[in-house]
N, C-alpha and C positions, 0 to 999 in steps of 0.2 A: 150334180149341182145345177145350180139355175142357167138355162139355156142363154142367158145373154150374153151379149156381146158388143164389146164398147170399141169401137177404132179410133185411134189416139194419136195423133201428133206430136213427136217430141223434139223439141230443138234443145239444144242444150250449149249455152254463152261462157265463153270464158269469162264469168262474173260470178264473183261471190253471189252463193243462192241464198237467200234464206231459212232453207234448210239446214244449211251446213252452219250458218252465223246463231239458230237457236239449238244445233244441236253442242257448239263447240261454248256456248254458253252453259248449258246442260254440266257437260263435265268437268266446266269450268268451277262449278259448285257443287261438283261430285254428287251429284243427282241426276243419274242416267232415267230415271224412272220420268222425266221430265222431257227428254227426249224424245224428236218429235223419227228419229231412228236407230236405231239398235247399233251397239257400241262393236262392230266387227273386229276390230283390234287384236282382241286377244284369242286368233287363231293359229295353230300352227306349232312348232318346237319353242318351246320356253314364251309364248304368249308371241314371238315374234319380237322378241324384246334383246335375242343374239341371237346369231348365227349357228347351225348343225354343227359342231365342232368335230375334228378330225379324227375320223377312228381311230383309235388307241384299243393297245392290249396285245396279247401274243396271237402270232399270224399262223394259222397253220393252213401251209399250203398246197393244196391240195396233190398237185405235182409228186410230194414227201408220200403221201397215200396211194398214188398208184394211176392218177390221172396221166395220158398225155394227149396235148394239145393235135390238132389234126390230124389224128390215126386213123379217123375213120370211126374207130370202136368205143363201146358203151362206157363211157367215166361215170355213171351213175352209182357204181358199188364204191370206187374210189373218194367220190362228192361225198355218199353218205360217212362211210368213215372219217371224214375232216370234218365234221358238223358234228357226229358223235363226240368224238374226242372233245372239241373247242366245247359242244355241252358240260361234258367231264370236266373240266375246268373250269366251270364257272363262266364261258363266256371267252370270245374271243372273235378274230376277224379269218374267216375262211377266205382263201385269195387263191384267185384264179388268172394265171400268168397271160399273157398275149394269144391268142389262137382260138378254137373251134374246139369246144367241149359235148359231147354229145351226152343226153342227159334221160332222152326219153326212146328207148328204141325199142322195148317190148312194147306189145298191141295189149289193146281190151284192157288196160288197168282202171282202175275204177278209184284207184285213193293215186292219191297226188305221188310225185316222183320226190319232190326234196320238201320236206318235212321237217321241220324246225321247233321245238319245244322248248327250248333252254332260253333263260333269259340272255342277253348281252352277246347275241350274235349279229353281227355282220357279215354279209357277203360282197365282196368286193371284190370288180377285176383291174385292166390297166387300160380302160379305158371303152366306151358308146361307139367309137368311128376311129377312123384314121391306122397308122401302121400296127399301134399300139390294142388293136381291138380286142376286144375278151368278148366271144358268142359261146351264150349257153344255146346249145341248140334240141328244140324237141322236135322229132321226126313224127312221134304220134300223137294225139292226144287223149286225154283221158276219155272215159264212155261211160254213159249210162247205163242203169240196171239191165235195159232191154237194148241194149246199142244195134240191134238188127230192127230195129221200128224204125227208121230214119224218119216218116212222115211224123211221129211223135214230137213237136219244137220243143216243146216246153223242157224234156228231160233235163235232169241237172248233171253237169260235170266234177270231179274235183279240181281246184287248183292245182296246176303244175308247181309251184312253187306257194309253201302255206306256213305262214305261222299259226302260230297255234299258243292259248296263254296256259302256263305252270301252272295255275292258280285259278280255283272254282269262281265264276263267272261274278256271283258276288257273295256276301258274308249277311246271309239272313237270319244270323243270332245276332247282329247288332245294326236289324234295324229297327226304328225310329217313327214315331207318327210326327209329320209336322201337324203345330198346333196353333199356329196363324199364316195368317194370306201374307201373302208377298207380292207386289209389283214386279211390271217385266222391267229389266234394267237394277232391279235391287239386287243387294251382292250379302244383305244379312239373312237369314232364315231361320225360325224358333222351331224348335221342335220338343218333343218332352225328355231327351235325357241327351246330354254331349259324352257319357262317361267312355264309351267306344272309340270316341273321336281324338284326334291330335293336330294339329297344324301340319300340313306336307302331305297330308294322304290322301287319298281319291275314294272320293264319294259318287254314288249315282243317287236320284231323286227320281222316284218314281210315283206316274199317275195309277193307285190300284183300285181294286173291289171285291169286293167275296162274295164266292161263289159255290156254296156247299163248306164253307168253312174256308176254302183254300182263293190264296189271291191270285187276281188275276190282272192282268197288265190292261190300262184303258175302263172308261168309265163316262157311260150315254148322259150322265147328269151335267158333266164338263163339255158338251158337244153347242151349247150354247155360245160358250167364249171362242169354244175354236172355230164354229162354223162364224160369228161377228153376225149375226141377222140373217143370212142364206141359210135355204132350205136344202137339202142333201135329198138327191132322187132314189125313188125305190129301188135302183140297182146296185146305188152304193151302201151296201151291205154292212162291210165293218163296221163304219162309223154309225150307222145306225143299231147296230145290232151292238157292237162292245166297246164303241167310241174308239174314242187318240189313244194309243196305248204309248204316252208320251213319256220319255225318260230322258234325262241330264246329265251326262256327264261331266262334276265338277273336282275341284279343290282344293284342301282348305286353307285359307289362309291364317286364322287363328280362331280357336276357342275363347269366345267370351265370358262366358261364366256356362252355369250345370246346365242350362236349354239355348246357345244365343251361337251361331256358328258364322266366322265370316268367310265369304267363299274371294277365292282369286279371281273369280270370272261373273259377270253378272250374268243375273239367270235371261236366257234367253223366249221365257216364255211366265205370263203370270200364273202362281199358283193361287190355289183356294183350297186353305185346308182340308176342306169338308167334303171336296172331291177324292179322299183318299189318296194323298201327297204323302210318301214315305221315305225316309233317308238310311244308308246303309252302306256299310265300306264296300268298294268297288274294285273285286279282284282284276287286276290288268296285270301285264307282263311287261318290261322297262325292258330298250337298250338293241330297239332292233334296227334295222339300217341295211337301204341296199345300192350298190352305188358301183360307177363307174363299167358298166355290164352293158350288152346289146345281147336282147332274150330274145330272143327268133323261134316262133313257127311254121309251121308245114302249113298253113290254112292257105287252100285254091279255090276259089268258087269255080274255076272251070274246067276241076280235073276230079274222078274219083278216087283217087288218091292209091294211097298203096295198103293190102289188107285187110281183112273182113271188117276192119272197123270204115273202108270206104268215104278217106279223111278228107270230102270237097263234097259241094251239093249237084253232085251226080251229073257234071258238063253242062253247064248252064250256059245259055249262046251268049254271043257278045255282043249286046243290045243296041251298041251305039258306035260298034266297026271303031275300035280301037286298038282290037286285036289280044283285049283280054273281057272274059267272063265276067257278070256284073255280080255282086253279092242281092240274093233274095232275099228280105224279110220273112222270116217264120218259115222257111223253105222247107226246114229239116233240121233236128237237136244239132248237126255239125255247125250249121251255119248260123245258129244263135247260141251256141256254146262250145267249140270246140276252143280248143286252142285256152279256157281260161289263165290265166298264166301266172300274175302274183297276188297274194292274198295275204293279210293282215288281220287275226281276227282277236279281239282282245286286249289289244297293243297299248301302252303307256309311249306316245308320244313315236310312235313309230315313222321312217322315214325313207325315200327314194329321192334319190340324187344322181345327176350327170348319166340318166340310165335311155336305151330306146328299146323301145317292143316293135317289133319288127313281123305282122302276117301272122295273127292273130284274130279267129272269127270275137271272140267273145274276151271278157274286161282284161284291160291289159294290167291298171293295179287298183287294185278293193281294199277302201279304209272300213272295214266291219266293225263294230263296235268297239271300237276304239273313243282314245281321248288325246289330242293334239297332232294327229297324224298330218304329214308334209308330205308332199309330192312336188319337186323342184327340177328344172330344168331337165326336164324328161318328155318326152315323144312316144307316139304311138303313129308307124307309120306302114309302109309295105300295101299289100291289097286290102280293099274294104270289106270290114267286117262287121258285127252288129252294132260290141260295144264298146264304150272306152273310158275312160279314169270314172269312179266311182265311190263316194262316201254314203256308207249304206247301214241299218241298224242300228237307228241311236249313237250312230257315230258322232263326235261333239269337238266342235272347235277346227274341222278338218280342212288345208289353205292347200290350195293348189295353182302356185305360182311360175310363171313362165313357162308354163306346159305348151305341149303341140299335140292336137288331136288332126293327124292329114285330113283325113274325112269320112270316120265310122258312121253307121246309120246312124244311131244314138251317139247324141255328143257327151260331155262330161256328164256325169247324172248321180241324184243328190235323191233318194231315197230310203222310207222305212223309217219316218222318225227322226233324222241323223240333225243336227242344229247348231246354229254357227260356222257352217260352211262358208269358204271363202274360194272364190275362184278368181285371180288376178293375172294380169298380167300376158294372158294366154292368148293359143290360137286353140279357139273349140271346133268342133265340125259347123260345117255350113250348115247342115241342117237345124241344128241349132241344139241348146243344152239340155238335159234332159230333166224333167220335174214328175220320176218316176212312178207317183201315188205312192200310197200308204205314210203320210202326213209327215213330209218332212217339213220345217219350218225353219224360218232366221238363216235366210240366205243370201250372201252376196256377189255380183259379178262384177265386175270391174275392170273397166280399163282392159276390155278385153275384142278378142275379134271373129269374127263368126255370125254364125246365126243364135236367135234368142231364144225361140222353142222348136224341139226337136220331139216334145214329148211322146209315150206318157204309160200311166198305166193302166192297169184293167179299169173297167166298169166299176167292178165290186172295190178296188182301194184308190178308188176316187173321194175327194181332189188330189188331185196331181200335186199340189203346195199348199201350204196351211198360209198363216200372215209373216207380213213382213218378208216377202221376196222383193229384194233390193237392187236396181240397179244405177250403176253410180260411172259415168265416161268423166275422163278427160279432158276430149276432146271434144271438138266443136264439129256436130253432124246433126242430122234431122233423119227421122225415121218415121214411120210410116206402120203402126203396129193394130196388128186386130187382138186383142185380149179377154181373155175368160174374165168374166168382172170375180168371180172365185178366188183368184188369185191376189189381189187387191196390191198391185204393185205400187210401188213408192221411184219415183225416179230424182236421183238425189247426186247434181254435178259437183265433180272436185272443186274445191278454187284455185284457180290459179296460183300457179306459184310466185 
């Protein structure tokens, strides 16, 4: 993108802004499209509109299967069988009593240790800290295809802990052409048939194009809107080559008649028909939840660890005589992805609560394409490692409140698409939060403390953020900010109360 660079002074007055007096006008006439910012509101479990309510259901716990708490030895055959069964059932809350559960003791596995496919599962222990603690603990981590190439960073992990959705990703016998433009902030959308549709379901909107007959996600005709007048450099590839491969995850609030859908969330991005705007039921998975648990790692950057998978980046000195090992960037696949640890992918409104990750090189919890996904009073702390809390893949609507990120390289981070992110309330890493490339957009910070970019990603899925990256204090500070004019930030203070 264009090399500029604008250095910005922001104070921000305990006084009603302007901002906020025409945006609270906006919705006063239920015309967000008028808004001079994006209605963030409606992120999170149920819109944010109640509280995660208490896991309910039958507990099967694990202890009954053959788990025991500090023996030392593998609970991992006993785990799967309580997850099995409570699947068998339809769903249920797997519970893990006070103590030290060991989860991952064999080497070199390559798929995840606890695997979770059924809908209406919970994992829940007796507690993050204190006497009451419930640790899953993983001694290894998972590895790549080639896990003896350590200098390789880039290799991918699986998640130690992964949901995964019942249900094919979406339902493309019932989709749809839209068949007019919509404003960002509008919540109607025309398309040519609703006969698919119902009130309560979940829809994705998708930007396509065909390509030998077959569609493909993203479309260089649309690169006008997203890019707003900047020109995109010959390295940033994608967007030049197959544009925003933009998608929304929404749903519905009622069928108006045979073409006229109302959505519960307004769209966080303008469409144009003609761009190749498509509608279609959006297979997700309800009912998942993980709560009251301290997930612990093996990740050392200053040890090689134990076993040919060599789980540390190989005795790294202690840079700054504090008597522990610094974490590298890009050192080695360990130290940019060891340790993955929870994952979400597919999820209807999926949730973490009261939980800490604990020495972990790489993401402690991933909202994947999901829709309303929460991460609440949860921590990621122990030694420093690459990454930390992340909504990623067209993920939509995803709030991540009262988090603590201690200080991973990359801070919270919002990539791939994912819109309507909210980050509140939080401590992020110092270095600040992460605006991963490959076009995520409609994001907000808030009221939150840390550093502001921590960025970023390659060359080729640049920009790092599309429009509408938001941020909105408090409180009363002055900052001192050098910015990508790419980014086109909006800074936009609470009012007082």
């Amino acid at each position: 993108m264009s090399g500029l660079l604008v250095a910005a002074t922001l104070v921000v007055r305990a006084t009603v802004s302007p901002t906020w007096t025409s945006f609270s006008a906006a919705r006063a006439a239920n015309d967000l499209t008028a808004a001079p910012i994006l209605d963030f509101s409606y992120a999170g479990y149920d819109h944010g509109e109640r509280g995660i309510p208490a896991a309910t259901g039958v507990r099967f716990d694990v202890t009954t299967y053959g788990a025991v708490a500090d023996d030392d030895l593998d609970d991992l055959p006993a785990v799967t069988s309580a997850i099995r069964a409570a699947e068998a059932a339809g769903g249920g809350i797997v519970f893990f009593p006070p103590g030290r559960f060991h989860l991952s003791e064999v080497e070199n596995r390559t798929w995840g240790c606890v695997n979770i496919t059924g809908s209406g599962i919970v994992l829940k222990g007796s507690g993050s800290g204190g006497p009451s603690r419930t640790e899953l603990y993983f001694r290894h981590t998972t590895v790549p295809s080639a896990p003896q190439n350590y200098s390789v960073y880039g290799q991918k992990t699986a998640p130690l802990i992964k949901f995964y959705r019942t249900d094919w990703k979406s339902k493309a016998d019932t989709e749809t052409p839209m068949t007019h433009d919509a404003a960002k902030g509008a919540f109607l959308v025309r398309v040519e048939s609703t006969a698919s549709f119902s009130a309560g379901t979940q829809i994705r909107l998708t930007q396509e194009r065909l390509i030998d007959g077959k569609s493909v996600k993203g479309n260089v005709a649309a690169n006008e809107y997203w890019l707003q007048g900047l020109t995109a450099r010959a390295e940033s590839k994608t967007i030049l080559e197959d544009g925003v491969p933009a998608m929304e995850r929404h749903q519905i609030k009622a069928v108006i008649d045979a073409t006229t859908l109302e959505l519960a969330e307004p769209l966080m991005c303008s469409v144009t028909a003609a761009h190749g705007w498509v509608v279609a039921l959006d297979g997700l998975t309800a009912g998942w939840g993980v709560e009251d648990l301290n997930l612990v790692g093996a990740w050392n950057p200053g040890s090689a660890g134990e076993g040919s998978a060599k789980q540390g980046t190989l005795g790294l000195p202690d840079a700054d005589g504090d008597g522990q090992a610094e974490f590298s960037h890009h050192h080695n696949w360990v130290a940019d992805n060891g340790w993955k640890m929870l994952h979400f992918e597919y999820g209807l409104q999926p949730y973490v609560r009261r939980v800490r990750v604990s020495n972990v090189a790489s993401v402690p919890v991933e909202i994947y394409a999901c829709f309303g996904g929460t991460t609440i009073l949860t921590a990621v702390d122990g030694l420093r490692g690459h990454s930390s809390f992340k909504a990623k893949t067209n993920a939509f609507g995803t709030l991540f409140a009262f988090t603590s990120d201690q200080d991973q390289w990359h801070g919270h981070a919002v990539a791939v698409g994912s819109a309507g992110t909210v980050i509140t309330h939080s401590k992020v890493s110092d270095r600040g939060v992460d605006w991963h490339g490959n076009f995520p957009y409609a994001t907000l910070l808030d009221a939150s403390k840390g550093g502001l970019f921590g960025w970023g990603g390659a060359e080729r899925s640049l920009p790092n953020h599309m429009h509408d990256l938001t941020f909105w204090f408090e409180c009363r500070r002055t900052l001192t900010l050098t910015l990508s004019r790419t980014l086109k930030p909006k800074y936009n203070p609470r009012p007082p109360p």
